[in-house]
C-alpha positions in Angstrom: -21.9 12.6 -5.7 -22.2 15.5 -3.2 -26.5 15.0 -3.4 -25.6 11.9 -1.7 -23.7 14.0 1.2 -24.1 17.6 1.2 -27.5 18.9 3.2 -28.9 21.1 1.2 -30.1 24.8 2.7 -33.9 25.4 2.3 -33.3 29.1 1.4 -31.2 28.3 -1.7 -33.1 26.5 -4.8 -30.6 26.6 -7.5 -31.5 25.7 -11.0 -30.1 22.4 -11.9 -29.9 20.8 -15.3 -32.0 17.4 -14.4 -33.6 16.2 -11.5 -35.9 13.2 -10.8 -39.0 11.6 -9.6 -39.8 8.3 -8.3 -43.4 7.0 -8.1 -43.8 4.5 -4.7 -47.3 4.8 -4.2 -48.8 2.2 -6.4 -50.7 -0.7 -5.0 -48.3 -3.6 -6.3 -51.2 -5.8 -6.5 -49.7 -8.4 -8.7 -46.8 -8.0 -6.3 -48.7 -8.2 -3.1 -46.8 -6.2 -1.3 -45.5 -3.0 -1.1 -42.5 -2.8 -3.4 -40.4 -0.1 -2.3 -39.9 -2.0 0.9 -38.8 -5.2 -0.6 -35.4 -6.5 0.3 -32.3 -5.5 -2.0 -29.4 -7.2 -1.0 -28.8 -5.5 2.0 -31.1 -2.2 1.0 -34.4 -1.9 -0.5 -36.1 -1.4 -3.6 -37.0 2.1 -3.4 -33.3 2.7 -1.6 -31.4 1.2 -4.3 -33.4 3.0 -7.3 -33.8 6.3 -5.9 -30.1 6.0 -4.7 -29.1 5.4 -8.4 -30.9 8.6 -9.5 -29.3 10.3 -6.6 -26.0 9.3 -8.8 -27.5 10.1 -12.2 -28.6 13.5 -12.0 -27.0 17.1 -10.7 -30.5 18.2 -9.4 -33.6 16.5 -6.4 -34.4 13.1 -6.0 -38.4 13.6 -5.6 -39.9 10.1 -4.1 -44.1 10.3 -4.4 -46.1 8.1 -2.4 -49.6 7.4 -1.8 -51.2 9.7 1.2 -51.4 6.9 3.5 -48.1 5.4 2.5 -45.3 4.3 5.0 -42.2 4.6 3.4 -39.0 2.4 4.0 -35.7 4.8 5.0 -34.3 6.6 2.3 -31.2 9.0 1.8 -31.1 11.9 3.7 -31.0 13.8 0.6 -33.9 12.9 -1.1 -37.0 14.6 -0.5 -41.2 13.0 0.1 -44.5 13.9 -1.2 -47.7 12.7 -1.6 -50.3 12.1 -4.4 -52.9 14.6 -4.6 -55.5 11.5 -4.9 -54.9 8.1 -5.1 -54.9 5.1 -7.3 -54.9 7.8 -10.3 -52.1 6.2 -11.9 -48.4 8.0 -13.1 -49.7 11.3 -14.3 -50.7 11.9 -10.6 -47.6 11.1 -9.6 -45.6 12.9 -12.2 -47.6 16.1 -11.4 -47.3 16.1 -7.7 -43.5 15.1 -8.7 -43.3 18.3 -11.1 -45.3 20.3 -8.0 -42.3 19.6 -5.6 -39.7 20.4 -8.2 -40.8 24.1 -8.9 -38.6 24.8 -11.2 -36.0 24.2 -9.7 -34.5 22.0 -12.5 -35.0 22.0 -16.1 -35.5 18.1 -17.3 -37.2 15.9 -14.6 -36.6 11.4 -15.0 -39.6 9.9 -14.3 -39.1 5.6 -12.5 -40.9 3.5 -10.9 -39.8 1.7 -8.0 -39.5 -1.5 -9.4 -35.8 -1.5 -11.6 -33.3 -2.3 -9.6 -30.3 -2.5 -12.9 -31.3 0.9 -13.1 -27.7 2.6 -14.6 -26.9 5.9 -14.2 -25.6 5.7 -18.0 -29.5 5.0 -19.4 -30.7 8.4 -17.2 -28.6 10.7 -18.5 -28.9 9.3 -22.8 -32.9 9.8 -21.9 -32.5 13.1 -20.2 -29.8 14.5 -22.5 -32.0 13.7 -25.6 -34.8 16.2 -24.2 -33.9 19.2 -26.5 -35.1 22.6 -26.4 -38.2 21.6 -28.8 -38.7 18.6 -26.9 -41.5 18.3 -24.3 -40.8 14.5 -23.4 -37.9 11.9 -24.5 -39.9 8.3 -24.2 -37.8 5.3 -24.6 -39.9 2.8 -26.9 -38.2 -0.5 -27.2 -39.6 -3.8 -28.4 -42.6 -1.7 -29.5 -43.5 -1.2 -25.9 -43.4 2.3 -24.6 -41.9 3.2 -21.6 -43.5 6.4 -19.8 -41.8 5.6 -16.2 -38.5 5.8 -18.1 -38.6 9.0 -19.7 -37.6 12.6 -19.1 -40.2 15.0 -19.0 -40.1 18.7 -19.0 -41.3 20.8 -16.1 -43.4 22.9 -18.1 -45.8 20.6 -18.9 -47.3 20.7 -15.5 -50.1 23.1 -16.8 -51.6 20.4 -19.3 -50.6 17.5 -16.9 -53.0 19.5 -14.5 -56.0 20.4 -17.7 -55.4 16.1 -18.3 -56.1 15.2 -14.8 -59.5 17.9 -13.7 -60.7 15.9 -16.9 -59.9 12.4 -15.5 -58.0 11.7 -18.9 -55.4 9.7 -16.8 -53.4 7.9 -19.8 -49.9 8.9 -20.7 -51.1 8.3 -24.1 -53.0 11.5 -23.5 -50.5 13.2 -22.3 -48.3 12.4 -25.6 -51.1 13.6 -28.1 -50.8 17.0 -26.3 -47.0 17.3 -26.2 -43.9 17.5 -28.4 -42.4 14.2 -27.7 -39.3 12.4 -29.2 -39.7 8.4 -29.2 -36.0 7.1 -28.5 -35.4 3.0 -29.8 -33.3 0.9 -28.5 -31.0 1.5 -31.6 -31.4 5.0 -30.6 -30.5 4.2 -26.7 -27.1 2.3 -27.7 -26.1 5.3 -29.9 -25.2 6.5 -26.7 -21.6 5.8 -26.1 -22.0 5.4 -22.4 -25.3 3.0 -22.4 -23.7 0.9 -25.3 -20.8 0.3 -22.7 -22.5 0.0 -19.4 -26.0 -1.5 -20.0 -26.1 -3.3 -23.6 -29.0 -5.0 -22.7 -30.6 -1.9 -21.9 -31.4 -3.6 -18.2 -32.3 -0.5 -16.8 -36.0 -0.9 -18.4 -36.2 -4.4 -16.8 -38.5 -4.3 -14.3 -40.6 -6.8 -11.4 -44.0 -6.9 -11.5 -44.9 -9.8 -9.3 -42.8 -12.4 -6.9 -41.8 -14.6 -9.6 -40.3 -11.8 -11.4 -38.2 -10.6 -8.1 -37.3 -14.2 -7.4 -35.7 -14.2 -11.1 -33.6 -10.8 -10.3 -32.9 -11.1 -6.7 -30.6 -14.3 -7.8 -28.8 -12.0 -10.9 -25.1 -11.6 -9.9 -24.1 -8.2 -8.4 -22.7 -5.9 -11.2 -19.4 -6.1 -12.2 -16.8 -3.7 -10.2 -13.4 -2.7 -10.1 -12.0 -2.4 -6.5 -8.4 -0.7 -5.4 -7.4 -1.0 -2.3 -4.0 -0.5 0.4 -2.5 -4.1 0.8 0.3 -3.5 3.3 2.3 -1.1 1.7 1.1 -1.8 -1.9 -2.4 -1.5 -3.8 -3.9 -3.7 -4.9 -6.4 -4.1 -7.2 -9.8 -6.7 -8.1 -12.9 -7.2 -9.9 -15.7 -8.3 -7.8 -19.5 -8.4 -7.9 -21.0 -5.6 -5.2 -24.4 -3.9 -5.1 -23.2 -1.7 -3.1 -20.1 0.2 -1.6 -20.2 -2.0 2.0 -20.4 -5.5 -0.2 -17.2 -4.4 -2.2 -15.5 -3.0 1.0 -16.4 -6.7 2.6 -15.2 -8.7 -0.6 -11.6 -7.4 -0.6 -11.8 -7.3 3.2 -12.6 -3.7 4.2 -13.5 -3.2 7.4 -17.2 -1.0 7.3 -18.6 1.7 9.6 -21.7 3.6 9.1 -19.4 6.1 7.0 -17.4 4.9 4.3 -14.9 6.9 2.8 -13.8 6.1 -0.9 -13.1 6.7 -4.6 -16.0 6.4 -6.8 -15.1 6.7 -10.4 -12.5 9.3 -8.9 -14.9 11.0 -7.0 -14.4 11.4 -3.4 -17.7 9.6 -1.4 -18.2 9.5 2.3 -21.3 7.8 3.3 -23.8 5.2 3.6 -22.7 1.6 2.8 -25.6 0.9 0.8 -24.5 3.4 -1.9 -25.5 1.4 -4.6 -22.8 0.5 -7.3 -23.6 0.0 -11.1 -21.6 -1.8 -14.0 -18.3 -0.9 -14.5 -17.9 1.7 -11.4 -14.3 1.7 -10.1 -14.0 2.1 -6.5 -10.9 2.8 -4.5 -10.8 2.8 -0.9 -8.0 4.8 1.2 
């Protein structure tokens, strides 16, 4: 939780096991509208996912945007660049992700804005499953592949760049030139932790156009556990929260810009928009 937190000193690039990349710059056309600023119960979009991945990984939270893209506000911690050209779909994105990252982490997630039941669960199953003779980990459920929900490695930034000076912009392109392991959704639930937290593998659900974001914007918050100091006892409560502030609020919390908890047993002290996810269990001093 300390990427949430912690600034972190430019001179000092440690290696980390898994970072990730979120690509904000597409044109949402079915959408119309940008959909990293789209309302999320108090947050945004591109807030709530990137926050997730903030959670899900020990390494940078890379957002990419287009060139002339305005951003909505994001944690302090996560750090902005832009497409080397536009409207050249994910691989841009992914390279100009990989660009930023400079090895400073040796798996990279790739998401798209767009999934807000992301869980941090479903991250690290995908990332963890990119072994040493693995070059990418794609999730391929329902017969439908999922390339902004898979874990590349950083090294393939030298044939992402060959793909791209030949305009060969498919992922499927990518793929024929890589070592990839294709992960089902039997697969996925072998994970102990995604079998638990996100069944319905909800963290590949995403919304493409208004009706879609209609549909998820009513889906109740996930399911929390909440602890709290009633008088001079604790007491304790499942509620539905998307974020540390709403579960503060439904037990009665008061909340400041920084809000000190327990989340999962891990000291927090921040925004109240931290997004929560299935099954967290918060407990407030």
């Amino acid at each position: 939780m300390a990427v949430f937190y912690a600034a972190r000193a430019l001179y000092h690039r440690p290696m980390h096991e898994a970072a990730a990349i979120v690509l904000a710059g597409g044109r949402s056309t079915r959408m119309g509208s940008a959909k990293a600023a789209l309302d999320w119960h108090g947050s945004t979009l591109l807030w709530r996912v990137s926050g997730i991945l903030a959670r899900s990984v020990d390494g940078p939270v890379i957002v990419v945007r287009a060139a002339d893209q305005r951003l909505p506000e994001l944690l302090s911690s996560v750090e902005v660049v832009a497409d080397g050209r536009a409207d050249r779909g994910p691989l841009e994105g992914l390279a100009a992700g990989l660009r930023q990252l400079s090895g400073r982490a040796r798996v990279a997630y790739l998401s798209s804005t767009d999934v807000p039941f992301l869980h941090p669960a479903f991250v690290r199953a995908v990332t963890a499953a990119l072994g040493d003779q693995v070059d990418v980990a794609l999730p391929e459920v329902d017969g439908h592949h999922q390339p902004l929900a898979a874990a590349y490695r950083p090294q393939i930034i030298e044939t992402l760049e060959e793909l791209l000076a030949a305009d060969e912009l498919r992922p499927a392109s990518l793929y024929a030139r890589c070592r990839v392991r294709r992960l089902t959704g039997e697969d996925l639930l072998g994970d102990r932790s995604v079998a638990l937290h996100d069944a319905q593998l909800a963290s590949l659900r995403n919304v493409n156009d208004p009706s879609q974001y209609a549909d998820a914007y009513t889906v109740s918050g996930p399911m929390v556990t909440v602890q709290w100091r009633a008088g001079s006892s604790l007491a304790r409560k499942t509620v539905t929260a998307w974020s540390l502030g709403a579960a503060a609020t439904t037990v009665g919390i008061a909340v400041d810009a920084k809000l000190a908890a327990l989340l999962n047993g891990e000291p927090v002290f921040g925004d109240p928009r931290l997004p929560l996810v299935a099954d967290d269990d918060v407990s407030f001093a």
